[in-house]
DSSP file (Angstrom, degrees, kcal/mol; ACC not computed):
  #  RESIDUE AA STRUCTURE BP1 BP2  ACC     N-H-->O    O-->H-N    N-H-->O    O-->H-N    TCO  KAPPA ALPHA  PHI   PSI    X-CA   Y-CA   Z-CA
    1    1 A X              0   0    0      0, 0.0     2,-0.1     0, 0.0     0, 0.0   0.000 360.0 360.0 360.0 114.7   61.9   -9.9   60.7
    2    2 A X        -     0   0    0     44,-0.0     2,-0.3     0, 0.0    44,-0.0  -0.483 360.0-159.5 -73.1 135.4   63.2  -12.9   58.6
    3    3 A X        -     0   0    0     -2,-0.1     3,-0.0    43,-0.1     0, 0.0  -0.974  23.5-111.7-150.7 125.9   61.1  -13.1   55.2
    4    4 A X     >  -     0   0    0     -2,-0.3     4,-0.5     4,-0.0     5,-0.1  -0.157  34.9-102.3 -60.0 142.0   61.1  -16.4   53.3
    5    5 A X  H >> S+     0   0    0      1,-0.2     3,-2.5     2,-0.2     4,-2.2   0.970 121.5  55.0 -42.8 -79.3   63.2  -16.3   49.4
    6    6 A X  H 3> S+     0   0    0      1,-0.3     4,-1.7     2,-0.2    -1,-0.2   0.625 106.5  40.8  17.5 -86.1   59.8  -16.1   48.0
    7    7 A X  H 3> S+     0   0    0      1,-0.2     4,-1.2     2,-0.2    -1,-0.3   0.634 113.8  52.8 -82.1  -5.4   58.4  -13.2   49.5
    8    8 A X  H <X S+     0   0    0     -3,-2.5     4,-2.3    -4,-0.5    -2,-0.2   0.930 110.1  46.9-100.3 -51.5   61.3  -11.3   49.4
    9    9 A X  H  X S+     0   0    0     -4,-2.2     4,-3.1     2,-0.2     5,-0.2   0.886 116.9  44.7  -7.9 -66.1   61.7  -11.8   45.8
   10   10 A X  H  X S+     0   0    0     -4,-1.7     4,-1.7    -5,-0.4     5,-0.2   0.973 108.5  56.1 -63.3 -60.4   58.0  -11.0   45.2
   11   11 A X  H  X S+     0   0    0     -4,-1.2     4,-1.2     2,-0.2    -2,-0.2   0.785 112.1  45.1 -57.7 -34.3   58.2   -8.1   47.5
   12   12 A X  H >X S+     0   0    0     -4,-2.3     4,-2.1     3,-0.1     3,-1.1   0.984 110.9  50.5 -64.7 -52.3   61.3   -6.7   45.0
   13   13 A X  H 3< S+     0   0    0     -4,-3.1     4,-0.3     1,-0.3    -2,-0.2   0.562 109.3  49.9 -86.9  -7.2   59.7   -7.3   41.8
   14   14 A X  H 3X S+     0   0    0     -4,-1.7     4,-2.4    -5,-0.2    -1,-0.3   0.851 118.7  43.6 -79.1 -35.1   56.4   -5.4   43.1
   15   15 A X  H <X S+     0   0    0     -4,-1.2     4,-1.6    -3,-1.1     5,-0.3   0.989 108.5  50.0 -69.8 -61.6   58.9   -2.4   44.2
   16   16 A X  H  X S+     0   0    0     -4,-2.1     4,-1.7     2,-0.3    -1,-0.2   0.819 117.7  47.8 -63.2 -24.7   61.2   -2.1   41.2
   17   17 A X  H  > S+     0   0    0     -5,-0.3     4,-3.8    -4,-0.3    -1,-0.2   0.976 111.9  47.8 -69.7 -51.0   57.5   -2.1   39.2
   18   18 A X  H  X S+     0   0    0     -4,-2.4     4,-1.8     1,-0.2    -2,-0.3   0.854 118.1  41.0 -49.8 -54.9   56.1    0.5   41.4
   19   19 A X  H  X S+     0   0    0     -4,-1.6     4,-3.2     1,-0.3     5,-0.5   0.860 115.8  47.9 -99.6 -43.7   59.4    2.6   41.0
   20   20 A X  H  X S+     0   0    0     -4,-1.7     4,-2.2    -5,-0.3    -1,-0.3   0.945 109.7  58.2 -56.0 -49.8   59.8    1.9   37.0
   21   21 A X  H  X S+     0   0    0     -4,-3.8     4,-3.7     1,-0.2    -2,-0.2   0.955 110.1  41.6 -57.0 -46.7   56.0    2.9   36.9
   22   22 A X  H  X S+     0   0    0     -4,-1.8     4,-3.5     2,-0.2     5,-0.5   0.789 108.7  53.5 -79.0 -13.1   56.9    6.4   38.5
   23   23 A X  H  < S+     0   0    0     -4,-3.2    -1,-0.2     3,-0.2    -2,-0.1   0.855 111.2  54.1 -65.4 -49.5   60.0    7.4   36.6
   24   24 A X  H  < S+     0   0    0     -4,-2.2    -2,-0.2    -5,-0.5    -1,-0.2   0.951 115.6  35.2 -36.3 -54.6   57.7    6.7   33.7
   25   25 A X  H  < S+     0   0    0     -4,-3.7    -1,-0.2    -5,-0.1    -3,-0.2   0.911 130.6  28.8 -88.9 -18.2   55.2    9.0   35.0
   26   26 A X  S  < S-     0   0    0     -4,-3.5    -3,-0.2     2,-0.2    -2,-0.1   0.957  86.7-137.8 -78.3 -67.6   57.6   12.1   36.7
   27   27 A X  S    S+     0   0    0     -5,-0.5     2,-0.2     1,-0.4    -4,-0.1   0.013  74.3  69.7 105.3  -7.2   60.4   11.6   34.5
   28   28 A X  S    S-     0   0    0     -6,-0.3     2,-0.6    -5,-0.1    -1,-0.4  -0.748  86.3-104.7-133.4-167.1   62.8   12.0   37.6
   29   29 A X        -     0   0    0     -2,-0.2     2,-0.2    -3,-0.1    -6,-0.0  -0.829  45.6-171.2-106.0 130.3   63.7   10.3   40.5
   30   30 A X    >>  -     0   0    0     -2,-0.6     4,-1.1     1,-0.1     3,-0.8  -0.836  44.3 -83.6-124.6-171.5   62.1   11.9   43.6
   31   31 A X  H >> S+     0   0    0     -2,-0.2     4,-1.2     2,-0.2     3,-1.0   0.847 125.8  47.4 -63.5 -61.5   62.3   11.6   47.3
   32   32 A X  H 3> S+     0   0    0      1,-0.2     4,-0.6     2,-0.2    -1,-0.2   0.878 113.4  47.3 -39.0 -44.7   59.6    8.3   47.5
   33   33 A X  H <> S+     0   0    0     -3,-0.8     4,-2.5     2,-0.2    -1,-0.2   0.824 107.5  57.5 -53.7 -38.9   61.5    6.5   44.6
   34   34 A X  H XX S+     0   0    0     -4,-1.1     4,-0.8    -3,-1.0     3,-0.6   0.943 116.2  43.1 -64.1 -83.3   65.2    7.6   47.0
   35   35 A X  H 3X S+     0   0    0     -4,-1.2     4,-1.3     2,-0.2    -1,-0.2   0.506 107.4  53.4 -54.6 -15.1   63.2    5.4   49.7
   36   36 A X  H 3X>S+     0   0    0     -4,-0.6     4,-2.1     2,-0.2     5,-0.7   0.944 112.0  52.3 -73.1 -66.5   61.8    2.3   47.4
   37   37 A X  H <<5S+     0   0    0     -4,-2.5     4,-0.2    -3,-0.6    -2,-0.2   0.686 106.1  47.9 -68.9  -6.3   65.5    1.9   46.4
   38   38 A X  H  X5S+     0   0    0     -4,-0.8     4,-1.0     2,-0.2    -1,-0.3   0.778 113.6  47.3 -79.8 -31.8   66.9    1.8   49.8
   39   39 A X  H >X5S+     0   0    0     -4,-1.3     4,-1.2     2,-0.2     3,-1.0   0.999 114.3  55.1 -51.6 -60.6   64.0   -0.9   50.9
   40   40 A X  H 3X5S+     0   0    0     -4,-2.1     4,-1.1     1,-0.3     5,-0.4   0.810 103.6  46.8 -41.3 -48.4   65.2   -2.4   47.6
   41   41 A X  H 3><S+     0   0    0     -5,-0.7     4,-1.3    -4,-0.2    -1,-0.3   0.909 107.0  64.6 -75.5 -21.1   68.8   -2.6   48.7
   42   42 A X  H <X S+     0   0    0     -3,-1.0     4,-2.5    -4,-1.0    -2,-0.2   0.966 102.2  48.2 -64.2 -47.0   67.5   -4.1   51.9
   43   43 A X  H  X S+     0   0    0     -4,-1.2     4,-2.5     2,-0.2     5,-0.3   0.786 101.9  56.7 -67.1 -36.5   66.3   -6.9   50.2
   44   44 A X  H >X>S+     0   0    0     -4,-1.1     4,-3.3     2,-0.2     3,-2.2   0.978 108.4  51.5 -47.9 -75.9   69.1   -7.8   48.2
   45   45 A X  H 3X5S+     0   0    0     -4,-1.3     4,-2.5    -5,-0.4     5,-0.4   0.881 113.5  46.2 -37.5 -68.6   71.1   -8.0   51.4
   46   46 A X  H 3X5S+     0   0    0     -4,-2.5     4,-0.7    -5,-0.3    -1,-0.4   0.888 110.0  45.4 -15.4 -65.7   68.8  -10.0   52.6
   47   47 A X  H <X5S+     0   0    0     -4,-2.5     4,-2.5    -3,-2.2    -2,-0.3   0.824 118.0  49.5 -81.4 -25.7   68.2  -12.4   49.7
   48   48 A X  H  X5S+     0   0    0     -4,-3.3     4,-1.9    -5,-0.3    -2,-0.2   0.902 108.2  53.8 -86.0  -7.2   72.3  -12.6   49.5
   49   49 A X  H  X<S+     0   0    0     -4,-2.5     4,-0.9    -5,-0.6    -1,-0.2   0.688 111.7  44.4 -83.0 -14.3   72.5  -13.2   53.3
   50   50 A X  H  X S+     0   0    0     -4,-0.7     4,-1.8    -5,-0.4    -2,-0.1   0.865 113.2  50.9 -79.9 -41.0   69.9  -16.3   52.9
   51   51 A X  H  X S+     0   0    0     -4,-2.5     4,-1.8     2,-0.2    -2,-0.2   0.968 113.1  42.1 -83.8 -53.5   71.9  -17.4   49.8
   52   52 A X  H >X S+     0   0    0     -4,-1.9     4,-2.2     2,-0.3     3,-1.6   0.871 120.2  46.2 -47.1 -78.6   75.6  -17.2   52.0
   53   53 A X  H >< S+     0   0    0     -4,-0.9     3,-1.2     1,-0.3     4,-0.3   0.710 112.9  50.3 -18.5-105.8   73.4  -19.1   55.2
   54   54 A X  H 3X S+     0   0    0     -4,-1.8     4,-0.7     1,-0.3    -1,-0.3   0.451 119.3  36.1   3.4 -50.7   72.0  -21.5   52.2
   55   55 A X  H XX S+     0   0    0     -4,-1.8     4,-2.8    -3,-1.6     3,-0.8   0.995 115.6  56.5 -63.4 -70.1   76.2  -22.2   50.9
   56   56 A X  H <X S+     0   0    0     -4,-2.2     4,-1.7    -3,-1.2    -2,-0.3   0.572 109.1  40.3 -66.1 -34.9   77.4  -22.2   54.3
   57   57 A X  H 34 S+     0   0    0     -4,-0.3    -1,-0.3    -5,-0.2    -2,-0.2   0.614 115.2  52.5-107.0  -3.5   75.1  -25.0   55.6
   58   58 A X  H XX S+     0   0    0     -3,-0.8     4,-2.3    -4,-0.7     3,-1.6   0.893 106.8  49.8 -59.1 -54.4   75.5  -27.2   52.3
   59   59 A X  H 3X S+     0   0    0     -4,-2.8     4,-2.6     1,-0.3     3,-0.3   0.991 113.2  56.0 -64.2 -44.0   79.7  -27.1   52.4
   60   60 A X  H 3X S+     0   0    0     -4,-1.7     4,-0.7     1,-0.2    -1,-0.3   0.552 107.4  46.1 -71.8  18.3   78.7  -28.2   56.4
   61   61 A X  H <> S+     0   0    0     -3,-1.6     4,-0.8     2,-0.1    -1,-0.2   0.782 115.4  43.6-114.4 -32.1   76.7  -31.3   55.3
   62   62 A X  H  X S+     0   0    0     -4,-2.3     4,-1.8    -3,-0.3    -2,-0.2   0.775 109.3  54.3 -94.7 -16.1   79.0  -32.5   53.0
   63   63 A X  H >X S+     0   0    0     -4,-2.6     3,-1.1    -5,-0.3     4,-0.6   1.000 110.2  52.2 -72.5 -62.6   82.1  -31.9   55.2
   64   64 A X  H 3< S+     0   0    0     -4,-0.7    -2,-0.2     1,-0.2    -1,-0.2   0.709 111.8  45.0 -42.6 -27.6   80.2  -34.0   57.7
   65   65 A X  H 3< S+     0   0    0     -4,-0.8    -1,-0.2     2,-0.1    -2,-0.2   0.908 110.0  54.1 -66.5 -43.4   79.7  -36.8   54.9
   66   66 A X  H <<        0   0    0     -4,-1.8    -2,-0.2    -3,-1.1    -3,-0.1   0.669 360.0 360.0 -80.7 -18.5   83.1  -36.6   53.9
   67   67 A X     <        0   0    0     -4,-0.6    -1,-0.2    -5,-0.1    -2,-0.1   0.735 360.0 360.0 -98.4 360.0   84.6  -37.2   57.8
C-alpha cells in the first residue's frame, strides 16, 4: 500500500509521540515500543523511496529538456 508524503509523515510524528509518551511513562523500552520503531523504520524507507522516485523523475525531465 503506497501512502501519500503527507500521511506518512503524519503517521510518524503520531508514532514517535505515542512511543516518547511511553518511555516517559515505563521508563524502558518494551516489546510494543520494539514494534512502533520497526513501523517507524518502515516509514522512513518509504518516505526516502518517494524522495529517490521524486529525484529520479526530475533529473529525467530535465535530461529531456536538455536533448
Amino acid at each position: 500500500m503506497v501512502h501519500n508524503e503527507q500521511s506518512l509523515i503524519a503517521r510518524k510524528m503520531i508514532l514517535e509521540s505515542k512511543w516518547n509518551q511511553k518511555f516517559l511513562e515505563q521508563g524502558e523500552e518494551t516489546l510494543d515500543m520494539m514494534q512502533m520503531e520497526l513501523e517507524l523504520k518502515e516509514i522512513k524507507r518509504q518516505l526516502r523511496e518517494q524522495a529517490v522516485f521524486k529525484v529520479r523523475e526530475e533529473l529525467e525531465e530535465d535530461l529531456d529538456i536538455a536533448s
